[in-house]
C-alpha positions in Angstrom: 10.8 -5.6 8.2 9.2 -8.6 7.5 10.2 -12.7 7.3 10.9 -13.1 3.2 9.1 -15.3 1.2 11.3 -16.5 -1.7 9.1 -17.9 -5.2 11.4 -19.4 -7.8 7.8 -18.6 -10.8 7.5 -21.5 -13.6 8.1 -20.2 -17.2 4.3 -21.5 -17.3 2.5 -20.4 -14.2 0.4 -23.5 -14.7 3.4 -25.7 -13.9 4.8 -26.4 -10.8 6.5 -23.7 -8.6 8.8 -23.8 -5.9 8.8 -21.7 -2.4 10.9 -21.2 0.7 11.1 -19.1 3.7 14.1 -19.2 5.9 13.3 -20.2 9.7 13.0 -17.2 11.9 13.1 -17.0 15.8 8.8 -17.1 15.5 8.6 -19.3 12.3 10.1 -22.6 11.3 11.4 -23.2 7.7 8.6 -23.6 5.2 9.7 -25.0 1.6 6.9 -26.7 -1.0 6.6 -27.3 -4.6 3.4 -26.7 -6.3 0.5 -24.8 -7.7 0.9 -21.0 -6.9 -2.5 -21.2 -5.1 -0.9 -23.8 -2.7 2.1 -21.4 -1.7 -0.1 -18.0 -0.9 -1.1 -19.7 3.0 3.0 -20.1 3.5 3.3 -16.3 2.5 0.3 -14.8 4.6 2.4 -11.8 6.7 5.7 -12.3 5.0 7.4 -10.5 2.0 7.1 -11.7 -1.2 10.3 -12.1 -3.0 9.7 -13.9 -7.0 12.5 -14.7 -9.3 11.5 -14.7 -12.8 12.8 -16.7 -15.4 16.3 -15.3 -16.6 15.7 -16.0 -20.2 12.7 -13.6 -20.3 15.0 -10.9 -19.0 17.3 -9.0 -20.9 19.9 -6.9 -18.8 21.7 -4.0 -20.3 23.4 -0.3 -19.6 22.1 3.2 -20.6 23.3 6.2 -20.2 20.3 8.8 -19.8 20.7 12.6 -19.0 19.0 12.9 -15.7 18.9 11.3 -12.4 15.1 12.1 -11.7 14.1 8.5 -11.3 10.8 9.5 -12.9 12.2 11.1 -16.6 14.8 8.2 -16.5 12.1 5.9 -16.5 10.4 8.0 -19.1 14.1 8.2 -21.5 15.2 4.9 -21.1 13.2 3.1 -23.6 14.4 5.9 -26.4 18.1 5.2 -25.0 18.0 1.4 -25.5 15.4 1.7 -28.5 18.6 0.7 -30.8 20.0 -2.4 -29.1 16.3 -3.5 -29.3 14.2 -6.4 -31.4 10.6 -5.6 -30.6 8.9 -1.8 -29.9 9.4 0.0 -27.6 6.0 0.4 -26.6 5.8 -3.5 -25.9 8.6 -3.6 -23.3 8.8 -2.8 -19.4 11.9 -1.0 -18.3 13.2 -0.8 -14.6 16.2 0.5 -13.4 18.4 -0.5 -11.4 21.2 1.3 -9.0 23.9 3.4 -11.3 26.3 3.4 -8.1 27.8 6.0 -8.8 28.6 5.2 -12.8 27.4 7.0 -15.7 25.5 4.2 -16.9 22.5 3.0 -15.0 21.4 -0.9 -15.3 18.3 -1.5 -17.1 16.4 -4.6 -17.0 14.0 -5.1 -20.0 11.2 -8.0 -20.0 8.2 -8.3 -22.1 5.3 -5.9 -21.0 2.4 -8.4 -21.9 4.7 -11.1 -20.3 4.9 -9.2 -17.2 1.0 -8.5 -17.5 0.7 -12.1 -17.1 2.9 -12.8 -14.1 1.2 -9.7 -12.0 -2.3 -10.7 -12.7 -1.1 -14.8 -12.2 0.4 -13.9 -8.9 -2.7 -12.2 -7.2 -4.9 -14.9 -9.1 -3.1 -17.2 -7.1 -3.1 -14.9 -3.8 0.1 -13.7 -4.0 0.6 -10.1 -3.5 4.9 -9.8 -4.3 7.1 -6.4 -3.1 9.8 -7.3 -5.7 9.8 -9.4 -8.7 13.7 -9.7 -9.9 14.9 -11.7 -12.1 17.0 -15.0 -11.4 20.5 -13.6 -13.0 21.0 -11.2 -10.1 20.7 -13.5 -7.9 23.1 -16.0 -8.5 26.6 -16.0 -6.4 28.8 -13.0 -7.4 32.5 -11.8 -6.6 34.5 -9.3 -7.7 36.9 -10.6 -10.7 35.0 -13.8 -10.7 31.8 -15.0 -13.3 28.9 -17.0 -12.0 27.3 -19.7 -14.5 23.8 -21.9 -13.3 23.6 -24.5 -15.9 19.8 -26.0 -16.1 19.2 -28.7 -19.1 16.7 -25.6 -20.6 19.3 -22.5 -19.9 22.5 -21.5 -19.1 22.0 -18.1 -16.9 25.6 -16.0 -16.5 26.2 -13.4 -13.9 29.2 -11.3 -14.7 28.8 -8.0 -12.6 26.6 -7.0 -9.9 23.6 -6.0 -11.7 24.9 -7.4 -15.0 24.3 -11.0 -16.6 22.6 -12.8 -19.1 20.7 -16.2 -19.9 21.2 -18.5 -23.0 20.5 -22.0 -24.2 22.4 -24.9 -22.4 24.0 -25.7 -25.7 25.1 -22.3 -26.4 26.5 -21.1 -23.1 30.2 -22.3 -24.4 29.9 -20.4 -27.9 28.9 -17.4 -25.9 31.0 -17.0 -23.2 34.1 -17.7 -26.1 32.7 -15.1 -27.9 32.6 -12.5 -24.6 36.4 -13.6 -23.3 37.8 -12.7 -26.9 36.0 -9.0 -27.3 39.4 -7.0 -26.4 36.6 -4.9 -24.6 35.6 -7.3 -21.7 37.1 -7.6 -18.6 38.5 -11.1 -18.4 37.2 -12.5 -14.6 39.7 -14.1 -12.4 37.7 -17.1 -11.9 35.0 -19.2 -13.0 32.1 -20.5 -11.2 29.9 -23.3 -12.8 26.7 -24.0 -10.9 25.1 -27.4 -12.2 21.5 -28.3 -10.1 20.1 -30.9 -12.7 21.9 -33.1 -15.0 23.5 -30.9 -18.2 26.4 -33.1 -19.0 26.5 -31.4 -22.5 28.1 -28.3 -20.9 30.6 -29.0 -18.5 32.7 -30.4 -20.8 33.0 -27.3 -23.3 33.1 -25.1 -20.2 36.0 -27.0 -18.9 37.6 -26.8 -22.2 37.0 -23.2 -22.3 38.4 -22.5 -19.1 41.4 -24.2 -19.8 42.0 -22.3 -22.8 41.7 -19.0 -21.9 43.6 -20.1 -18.5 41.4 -19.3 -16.4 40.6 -21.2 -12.9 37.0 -22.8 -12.8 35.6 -24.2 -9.4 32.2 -26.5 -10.1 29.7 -27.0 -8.1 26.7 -29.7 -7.9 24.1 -27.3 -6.1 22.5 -30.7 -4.8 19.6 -27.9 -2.7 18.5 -27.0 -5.7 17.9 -23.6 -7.7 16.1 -21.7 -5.2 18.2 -22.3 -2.8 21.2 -20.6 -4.2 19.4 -17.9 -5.3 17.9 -17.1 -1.9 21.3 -17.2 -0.3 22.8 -14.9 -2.8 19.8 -12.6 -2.9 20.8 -8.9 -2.3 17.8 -6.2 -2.6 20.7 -3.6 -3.7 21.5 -5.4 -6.5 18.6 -7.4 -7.7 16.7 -5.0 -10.0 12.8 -5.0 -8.8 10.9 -5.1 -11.7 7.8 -3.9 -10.0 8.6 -0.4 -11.1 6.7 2.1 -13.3 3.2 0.9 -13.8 3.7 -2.4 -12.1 4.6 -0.5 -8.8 2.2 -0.8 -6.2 1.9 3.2 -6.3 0.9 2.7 -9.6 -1.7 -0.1 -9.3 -3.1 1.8 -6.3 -3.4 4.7 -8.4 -4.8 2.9 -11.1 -7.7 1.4 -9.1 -8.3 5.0 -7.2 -8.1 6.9 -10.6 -11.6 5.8 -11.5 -13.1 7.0 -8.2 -11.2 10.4 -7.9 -13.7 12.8 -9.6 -16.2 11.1 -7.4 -14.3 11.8 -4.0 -13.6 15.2 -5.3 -17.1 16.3 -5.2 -18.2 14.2 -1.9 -15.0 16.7 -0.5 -16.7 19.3 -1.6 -20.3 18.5 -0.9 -18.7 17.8 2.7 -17.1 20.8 2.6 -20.0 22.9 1.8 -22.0 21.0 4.7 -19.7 21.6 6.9 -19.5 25.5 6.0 -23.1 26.0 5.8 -23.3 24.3 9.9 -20.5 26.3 10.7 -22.9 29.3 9.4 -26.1 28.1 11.3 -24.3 27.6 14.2 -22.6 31.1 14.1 -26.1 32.9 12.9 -28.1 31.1 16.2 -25.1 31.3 18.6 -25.6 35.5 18.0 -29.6 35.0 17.6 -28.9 33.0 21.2 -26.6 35.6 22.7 -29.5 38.1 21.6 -31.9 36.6 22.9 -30.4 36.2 26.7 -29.9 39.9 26.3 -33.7 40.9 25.7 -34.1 38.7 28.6 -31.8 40.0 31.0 -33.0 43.4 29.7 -36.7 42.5 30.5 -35.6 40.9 34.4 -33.8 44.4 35.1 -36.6 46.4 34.1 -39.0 44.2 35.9 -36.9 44.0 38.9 -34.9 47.2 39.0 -33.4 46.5 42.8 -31.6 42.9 41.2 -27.9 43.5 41.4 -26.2 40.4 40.1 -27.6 38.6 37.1 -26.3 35.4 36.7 -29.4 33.5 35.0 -32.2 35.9 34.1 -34.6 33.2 33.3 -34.2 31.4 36.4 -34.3 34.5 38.3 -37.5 35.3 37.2 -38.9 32.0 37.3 -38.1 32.1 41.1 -39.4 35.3 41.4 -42.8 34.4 39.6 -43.0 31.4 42.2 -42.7 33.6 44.9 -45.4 35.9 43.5 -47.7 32.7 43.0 -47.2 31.6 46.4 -47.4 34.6 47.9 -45.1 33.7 51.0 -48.2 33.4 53.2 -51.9 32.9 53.1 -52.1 35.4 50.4 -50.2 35.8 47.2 -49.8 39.0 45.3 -51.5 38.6 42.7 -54.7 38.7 45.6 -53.2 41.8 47.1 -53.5 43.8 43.7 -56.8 42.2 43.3 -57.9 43.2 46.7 -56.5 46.8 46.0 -57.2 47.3 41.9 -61.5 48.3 43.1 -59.7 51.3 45.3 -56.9 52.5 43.0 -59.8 52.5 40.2 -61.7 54.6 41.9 -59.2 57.9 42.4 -59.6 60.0 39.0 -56.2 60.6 37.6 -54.5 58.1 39.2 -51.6 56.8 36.7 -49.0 53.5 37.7 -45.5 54.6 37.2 -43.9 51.2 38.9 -44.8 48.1 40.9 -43.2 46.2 42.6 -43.8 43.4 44.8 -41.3 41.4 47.7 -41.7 39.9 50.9 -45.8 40.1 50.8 -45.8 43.6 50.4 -46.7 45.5 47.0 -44.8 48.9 46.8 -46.7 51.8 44.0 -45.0 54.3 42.5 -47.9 56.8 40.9 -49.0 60.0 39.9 -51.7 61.8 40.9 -53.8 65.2 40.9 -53.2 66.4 44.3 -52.7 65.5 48.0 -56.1 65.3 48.5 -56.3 62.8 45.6 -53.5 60.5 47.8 -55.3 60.7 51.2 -58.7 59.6 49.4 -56.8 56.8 48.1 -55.2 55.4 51.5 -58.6 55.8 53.0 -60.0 53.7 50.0 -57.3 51.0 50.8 -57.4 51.3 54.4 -61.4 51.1 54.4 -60.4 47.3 53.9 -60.7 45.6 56.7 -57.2 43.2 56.0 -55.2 45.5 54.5 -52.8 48.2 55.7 -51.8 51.1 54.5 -48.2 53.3 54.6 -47.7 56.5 52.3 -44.1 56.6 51.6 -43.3 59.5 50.0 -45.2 62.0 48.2 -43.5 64.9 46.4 -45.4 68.0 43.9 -43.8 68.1 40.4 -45.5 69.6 37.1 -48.7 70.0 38.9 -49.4 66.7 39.6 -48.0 64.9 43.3 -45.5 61.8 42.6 -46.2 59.4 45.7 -45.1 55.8 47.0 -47.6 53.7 48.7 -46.8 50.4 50.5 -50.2 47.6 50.9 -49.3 45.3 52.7 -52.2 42.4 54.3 -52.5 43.1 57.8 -51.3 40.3 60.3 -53.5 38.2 61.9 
């Protein structure tokens, strides 16, 4: 996790505010008072902690009737609706932990108000992960009551995630009122926190302590405000108000709402691009595959002695070199011209196969008769660089099936 950032935020973001970061083994202490704008540097790769005003922050209980954290955020307005001044429809709720109790803790703060804090914040460069306010933060004990006293506000912690904030001058009339409600829990012990001059209430807090006989412990808080809340600073029990629609799911879903139809329909222009590739691919890989059949198809028939195909089209590109070259003086392409005048000549003669390796051109033909054979080998052997070899010559339907080799004679 990273190094906290603690922001004690002005009532009036345009007045001065106060930061501090605790020193870490990497980072030394950093503390300032100032414009926001002149803390964000300080905060760059730490997390933001900002305690807001307590008097803007009203703390109470509700009991809703589900524990989806979703539809409690949804009910708890209509729970609370009673106990409240202004609309509903004004305020931001967020919840805090119900540990276990019935009723879960419910901070309630100004929605406009908290408008203006968000949109102040990242004005100012500050990006915060938890905005709680300062009543939760102050020291708390089991049995024992917490009071900060400011001139402005008196800010009381009485529970865990329970408190309230009232005027200076009021904090003795109140806390009277609360200690005599047969329904409150008396505390064991009073703590008075006083970090600026507020002589008016120390007096009537002493008096009340005395009368309801109950121990109070004072203390001058000479670090100031921030300090003691940032050593008293729990996560568990300081109610974030970045919840609901100020939670940063929320405002990233808020800023990618108006571009979702849009990236629907590039996913599915992508989609169909992809598909129709996938297509073309699949429809040329089988025109391919085709293809190198009709070829090896065409090599086999052109050279029916070829026993391992491996690459028809290089095969037969070798094989067309050797015809070009001829493997000697004389390709075969020559030889069949030398020997075409002759074959010509023999009525009847009809080609079944040719073949041509190792300077030699084999026939495979058909003719008339045997007489029809011998006049063509003494065509063919009439030339003076040619010779001549009948292979084989066999009747069948009347007509005599013969091989002839031609080969050039060597010199």
């Amino acid at each position: 996790m990273r190094d906290p950032f603690f922001l004690l935020i002005p009532d009036d973001l345009s007045a001065p505010a106060h930061w501090y970061a605790p020193a870490t083994a990497e980072r030394p202490e950093v503390s300032g008072t100032g414009a926001l704008a002149e803390a964000a540097p300080a905060a760059t790769g730490r997390r933001v902690v900002g305690f807001i005003p307590a008097n803007h922050v009203l703390i109470s209980r509700a009991a809703l009737p589900t524990r989806n954290r979703q539809r409690m955020l949804m009910a708890v307005p209509y729970a609370l609706e009673e106990q409240l001044i202004s609309d509903v429809d004004t305020l931001h709720f967020a919840l805090g932990r119900s540990a276990g109790s019935d009723l879960v803790p419910v901070a309630v703060v100004d929605a406009a108000r908290m408008q203006t804090w968000r949109d102040g914040l990242r004005a100012a460069g500050l990006d915060p992960e938890a905005l709680t306010p300062e009543t939760l933060s102050l020291p708390w004990e089991t049995d024992t009551w917490s009071v900060l006293v400011t001139p402005a506000n008196a800010v009381l912690r009485t529970g865990a995630q329970a408190g309230l904030a009232v005027d200076t001058d009021n904090i003795g009339a109140v806390l009277r009122s609360m200690l005599s409600d047969p329904a409150t829990a008396r505390p064991q012990r009073l703590r008075v926190y006083t970090c600026a001059q507020a002589p008016a209430a120390q007096p009537a807090l002493a008096e009340l302590a005395q009368e309801f006989a109950i121990p109070m412990e004072s203390d001058a808080c000479e670090d100031g405000v921030l300090r003691l809340l940032t050593g008293n600073y729990r996560a568990d029990d300081a109610i974030n108000l970045l919840q609901g629609r100020f939670s940063r799911t929320e405002q990233l879903s808020r800023l990618w709402r108006p571009w979702r139809a849009t990236a629907v329909l590039a996913g599915i222009w992508l989609l169909a691009v992809y598909a129709t590739n996938v297509m073309s691919y699949t429809r040329l890989t089988g025109i391919h595959q085709d293809l190198q059949e009709q070829v090896e198809q065409l090599y086999r028939q052109t050279f029916p002695d070829a026993r391992n195909v491996v690459d028809p089209r290089a095969q037969m590109e070798h094989h067309l070199a050797q015809l070009q070259s001829g493997g000697g003086s004389a390709g075969f392409l020559e030889l069949i011209s030398t020997a075409a005048p002759a074959l010509r000549a023999v009525p009847g003669l009809e080609i079944e196969n040719l073949r041509g390796q190792e300077g030699e051109l084999e026939l495979e033909m058909s003719l008339n008769d045997l007489q029809a054979l011998d006049q063509l080998k003494q065509r063919l052997s009439a030339a003076p660089n040619l010779a001549v070899e009948i292979v084989s010559a066999t009747s069948r339907d009347g007509k005599v099936a013969g091989r002839l080799k031609i080969r050039y004679k060597s010199t």
